[in-house]
C-alpha positions as CSV (number, residue, x, y, z in Angstrom):
1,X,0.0,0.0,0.0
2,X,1.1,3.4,-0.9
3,X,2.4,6.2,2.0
4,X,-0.3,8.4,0.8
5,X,-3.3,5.6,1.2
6,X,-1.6,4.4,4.3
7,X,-2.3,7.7,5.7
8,X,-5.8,8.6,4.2
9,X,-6.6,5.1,5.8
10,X,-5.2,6.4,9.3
11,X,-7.2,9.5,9.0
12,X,-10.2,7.7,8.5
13,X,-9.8,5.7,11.5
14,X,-9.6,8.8,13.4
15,X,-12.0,10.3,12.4
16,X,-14.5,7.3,13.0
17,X,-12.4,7.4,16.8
18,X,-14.0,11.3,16.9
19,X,-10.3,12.3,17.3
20,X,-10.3,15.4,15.4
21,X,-7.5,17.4,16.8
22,X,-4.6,14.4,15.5
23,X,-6.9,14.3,12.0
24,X,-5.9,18.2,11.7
25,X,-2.1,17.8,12.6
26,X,-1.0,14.3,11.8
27,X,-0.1,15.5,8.3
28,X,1.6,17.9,9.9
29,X,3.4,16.6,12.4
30,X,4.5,13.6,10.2
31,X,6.3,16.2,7.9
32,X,8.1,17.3,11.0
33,X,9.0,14.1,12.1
34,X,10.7,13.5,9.3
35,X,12.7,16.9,9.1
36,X,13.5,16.5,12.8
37,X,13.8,12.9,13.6
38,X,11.6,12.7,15.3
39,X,10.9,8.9,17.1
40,X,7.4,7.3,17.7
41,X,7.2,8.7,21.5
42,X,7.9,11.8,20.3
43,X,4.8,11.9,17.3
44,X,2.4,10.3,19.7
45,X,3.5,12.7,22.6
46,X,2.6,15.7,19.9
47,X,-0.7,14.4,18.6
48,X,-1.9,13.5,22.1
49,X,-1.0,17.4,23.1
50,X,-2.6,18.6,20.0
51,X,-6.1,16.2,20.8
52,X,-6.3,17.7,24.1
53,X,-5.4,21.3,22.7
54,X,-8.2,21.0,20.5
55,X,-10.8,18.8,22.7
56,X,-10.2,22.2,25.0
57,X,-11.0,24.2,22.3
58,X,-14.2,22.9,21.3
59,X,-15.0,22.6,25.0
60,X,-14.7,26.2,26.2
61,X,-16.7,26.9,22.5
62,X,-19.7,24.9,23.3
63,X,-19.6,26.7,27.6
64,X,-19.6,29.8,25.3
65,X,-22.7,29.2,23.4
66,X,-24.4,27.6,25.9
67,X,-24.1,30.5,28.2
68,X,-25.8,33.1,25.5
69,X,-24.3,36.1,25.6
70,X,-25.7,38.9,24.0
71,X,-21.8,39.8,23.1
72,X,-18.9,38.9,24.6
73,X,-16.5,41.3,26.5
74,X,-13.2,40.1,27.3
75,X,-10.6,42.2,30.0
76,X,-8.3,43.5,28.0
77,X,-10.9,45.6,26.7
78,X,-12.0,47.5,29.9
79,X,-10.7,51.0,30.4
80,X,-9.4,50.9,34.4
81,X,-7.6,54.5,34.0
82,X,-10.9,55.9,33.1
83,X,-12.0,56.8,36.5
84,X,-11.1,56.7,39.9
85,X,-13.8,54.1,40.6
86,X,-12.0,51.9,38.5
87,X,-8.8,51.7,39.8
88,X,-9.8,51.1,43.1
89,X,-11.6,48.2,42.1
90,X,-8.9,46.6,39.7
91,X,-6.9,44.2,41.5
92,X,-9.7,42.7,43.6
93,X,-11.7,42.4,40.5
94,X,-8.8,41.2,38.6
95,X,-7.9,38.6,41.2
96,X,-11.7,36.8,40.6
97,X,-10.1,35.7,37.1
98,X,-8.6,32.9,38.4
99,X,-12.2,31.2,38.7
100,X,-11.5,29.7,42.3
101,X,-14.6,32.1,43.9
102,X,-16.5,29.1,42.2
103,X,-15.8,26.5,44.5
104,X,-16.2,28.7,47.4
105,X,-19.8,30.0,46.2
106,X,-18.9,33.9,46.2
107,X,-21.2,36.1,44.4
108,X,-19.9,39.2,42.6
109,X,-22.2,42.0,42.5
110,X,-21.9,45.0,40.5
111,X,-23.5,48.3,42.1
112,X,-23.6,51.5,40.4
113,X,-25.0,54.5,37.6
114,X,-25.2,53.2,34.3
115,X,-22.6,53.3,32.1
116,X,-19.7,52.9,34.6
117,X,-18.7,49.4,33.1
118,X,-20.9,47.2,35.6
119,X,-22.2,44.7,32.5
120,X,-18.7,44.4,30.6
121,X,-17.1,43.3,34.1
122,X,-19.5,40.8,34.7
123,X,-19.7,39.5,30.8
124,X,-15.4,39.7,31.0
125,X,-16.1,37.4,34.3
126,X,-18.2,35.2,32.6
127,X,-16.3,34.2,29.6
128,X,-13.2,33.5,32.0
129,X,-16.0,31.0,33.8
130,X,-16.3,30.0,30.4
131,X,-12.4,29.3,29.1
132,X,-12.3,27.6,32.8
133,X,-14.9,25.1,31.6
134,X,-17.8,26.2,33.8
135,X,-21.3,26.2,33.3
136,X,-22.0,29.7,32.9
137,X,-25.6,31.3,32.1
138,X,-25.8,35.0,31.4
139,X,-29.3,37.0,30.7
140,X,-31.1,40.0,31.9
141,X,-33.5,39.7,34.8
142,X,-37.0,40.9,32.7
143,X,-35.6,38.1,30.0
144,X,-34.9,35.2,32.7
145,X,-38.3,36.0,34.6
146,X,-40.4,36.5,31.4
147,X,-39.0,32.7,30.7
148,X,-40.1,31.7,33.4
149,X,-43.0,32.8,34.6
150,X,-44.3,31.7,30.7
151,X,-42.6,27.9,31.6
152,X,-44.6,27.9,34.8
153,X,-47.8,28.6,32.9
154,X,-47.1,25.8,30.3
155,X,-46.1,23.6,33.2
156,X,-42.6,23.5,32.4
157,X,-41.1,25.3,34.9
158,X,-38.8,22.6,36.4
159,X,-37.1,22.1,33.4
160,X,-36.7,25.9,32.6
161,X,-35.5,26.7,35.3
162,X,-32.6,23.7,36.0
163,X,-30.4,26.2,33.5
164,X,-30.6,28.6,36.0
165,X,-30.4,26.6,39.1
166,X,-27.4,24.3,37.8
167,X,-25.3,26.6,36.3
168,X,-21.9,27.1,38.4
169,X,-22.7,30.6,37.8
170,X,-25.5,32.6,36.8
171,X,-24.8,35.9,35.6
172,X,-28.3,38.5,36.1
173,X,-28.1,41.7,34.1
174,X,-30.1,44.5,35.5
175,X,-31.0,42.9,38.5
176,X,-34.0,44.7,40.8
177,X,-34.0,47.2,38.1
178,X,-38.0,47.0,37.3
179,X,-41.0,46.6,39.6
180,X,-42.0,42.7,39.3
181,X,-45.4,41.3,40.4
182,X,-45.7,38.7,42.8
183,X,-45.4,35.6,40.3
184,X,-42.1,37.1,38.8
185,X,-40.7,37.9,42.7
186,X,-41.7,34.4,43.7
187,X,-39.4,32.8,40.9
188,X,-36.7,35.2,41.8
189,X,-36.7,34.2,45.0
190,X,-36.9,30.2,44.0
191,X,-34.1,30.4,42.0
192,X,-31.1,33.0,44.4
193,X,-32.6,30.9,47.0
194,X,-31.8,26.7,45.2
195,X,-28.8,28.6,44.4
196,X,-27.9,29.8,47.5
197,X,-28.6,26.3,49.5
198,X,-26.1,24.8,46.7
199,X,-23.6,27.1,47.5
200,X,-23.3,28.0,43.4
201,X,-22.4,31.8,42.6
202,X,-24.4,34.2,41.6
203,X,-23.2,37.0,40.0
204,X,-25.9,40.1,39.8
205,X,-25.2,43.9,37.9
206,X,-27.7,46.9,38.6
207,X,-28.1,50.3,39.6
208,X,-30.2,50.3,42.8
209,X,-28.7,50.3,46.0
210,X,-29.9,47.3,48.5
211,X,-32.2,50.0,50.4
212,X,-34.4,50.3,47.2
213,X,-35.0,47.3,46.6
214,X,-38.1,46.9,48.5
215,X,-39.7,49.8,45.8
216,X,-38.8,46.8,43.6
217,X,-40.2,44.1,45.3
218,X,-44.0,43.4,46.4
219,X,-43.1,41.9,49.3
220,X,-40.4,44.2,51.9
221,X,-39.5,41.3,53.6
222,X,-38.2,38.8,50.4
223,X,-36.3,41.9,48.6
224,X,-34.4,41.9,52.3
225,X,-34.2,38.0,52.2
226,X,-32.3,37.9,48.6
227,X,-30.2,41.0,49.5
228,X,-28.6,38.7,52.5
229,X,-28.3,36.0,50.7
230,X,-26.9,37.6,47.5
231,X,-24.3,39.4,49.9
232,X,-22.8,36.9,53.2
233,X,-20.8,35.7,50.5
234,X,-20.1,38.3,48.2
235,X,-17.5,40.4,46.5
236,X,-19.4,43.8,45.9
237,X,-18.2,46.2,43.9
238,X,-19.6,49.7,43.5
239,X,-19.1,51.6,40.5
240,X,-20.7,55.5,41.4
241,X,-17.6,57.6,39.0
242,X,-18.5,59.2,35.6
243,X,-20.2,56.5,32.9
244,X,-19.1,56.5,29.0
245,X,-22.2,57.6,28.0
246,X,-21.1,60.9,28.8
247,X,-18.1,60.9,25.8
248,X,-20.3,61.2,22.8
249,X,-21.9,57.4,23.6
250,X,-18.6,55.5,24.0
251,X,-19.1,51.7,24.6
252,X,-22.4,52.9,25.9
253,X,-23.7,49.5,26.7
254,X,-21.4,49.1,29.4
C-alpha cells in the first residue's frame, strides 16, 4: 500500500475514533517528524497534546454558546484609568479571574450608575467562567423571569429553570432594576434561593442600591431575604464615578 493511502486510511480511523485534533495535525506533524527525527514517542507525545489542545478548544466553545451572551467582552478591553472608581476596584476584580470564587460559592455583584462598566465586568467574568470550563448562564433579569414565569404557565417550569439553578454561575443583568409582580418575585426568589442552599455563585449587575430594593419588590420582607443572601458571600463592587455615555456614547452599553 502506498504512504499516501496508508495515511488517508489512518485519518479515516480517526475520524470514526471522533479524534479530530490528531486528523488536523497528523499531516503535519509527520512532515516534521521527518525533518527532525523525530521517534514514535515523540509523534504520539505531539498528537496526544494537539487532541487535548483542541478537545479544550471545542469545549470552552460549546460553555460559550451555551451560556448566551448577547456579546462577549473580554478584560483586556475595559478602560481601568478611566475613573477613579476603577482603579480602586482593579486588583480585587482582577484577582476573581482565576475562577476559584466558584468553588467557594462567592457572588460578585456589581452596584452602580449606568454606564460605569458594571455589564462588561460581569460578561469579562463570565467568559473567564467559560475558558475555565464552567457552566456559565448569562441573561437580563426581565428576560430570565419572562421565561419563566411563561414555563410555569405551560407547566414546564422545572425544566426551565434547571439552566438557571445548575449553572456554576449565573450571571443576572439588570437585576432589581424593574418593579416585578408577585409571580415574577416568587421565581426570583426560588431560584437565588436553590442557588444559595447549593452554594453555586451568583453574580448580579444593577443600579439600585440594596435599600431600594423593596420599591422593587412586592413583598419588603423577600427583597431583604435575597439581599442577605446575594451578599454573606459576596464580592461587591460599587461603581458611582463618571459613565461613558457621557463621551459622545462611547461603549455605551457598558
Amino acid at each position: 500500500m502506498k504512504k499516501e493511502d496508508k495515511l488517508a486510511l489512518l485519518l479515516d480511523k480517526l475520524r470514526s475514533l471522533r479524534l479530530s485534533g490528531m486528523v488536523d495535525t497528523l499531516p503535519e506533524i509527520l512532515t516534521l517528524a521527518t525533518k527532525k527525527n523525530l521517534n514514535v514517542l515523540d509523534v504520539l507525545d505531539r498528537l496526544a497534546d494537539e487532541e487535548t489542545q483542541s478537545r479544550n478548544r471545542r469545549s470552552v466553545k460549546s460553555r460559550v454558546m451555551a451560556a448566551r451572551f448577547p456579546e462577549v467582552n473580554t478584560i483586556d478591553g475595559f478602560d481601568f484609568t478611566y475613573d477613579p472608581c476603577r482603579k480602586k476596584i482593579r486588583s480585587r476584580y482582577l484577582a476573581l479571574h482565576d475562577v476559584t470564587f466558584l468553588e467557594q460559592g462567592i457572588n460578585p455583584l456589581f452596584l452602580g450608575k449606568p454606564g460605569t462598566g458594571k455589564t462588561y465586568l460581569a460578561r469579562s467574568l463570565a467568559y473567564a467562567a467559560c475558558q475555565a470550563r464552567k457552566r456559565v448562564a448569562v441573561i437580563s433579569a426581565p428576560k430570565m423571569l419572562n421565561e419563566l414565569h411563561g414555563a410555569e404557565l405551560h407547566g414546564s417550569l422545572d425544566r426551565v429553570a434547571r439552566r438557571y439553578i445548575q449553572a456554576d454561575l449565573l450571571m443576572i443583568d439588570d437585576f432589581a432594576v424593574l418593579a416585578m409582580d408577585p409571580a415574577q418575585a416568587k421565581l426570583a426568589f426560588q431560584v437565588l434561593s436553590e442557588r444559595y442552599d447549593y452554594r453555586r455563585s451568583t453574580m448580579i449587575t444593577t443600579n439600585r442600591p440594596f435599600k431600594d430594593w423593596p420599591k422593587v419588590f412586592p413583598d419588603a420582607l423577600n427583597a431583604q431575604v435575597i439581599a442577605e443572601r446575594l451578599t454573606e458571600r459576596s464580592e461587591c463592587f460599587v461603581l458611582d464615578g463618571k459613565g461613558y455615555g457621557t463621551r459622545g456614547g462611547r461603549q455605551a452599553k457598558l
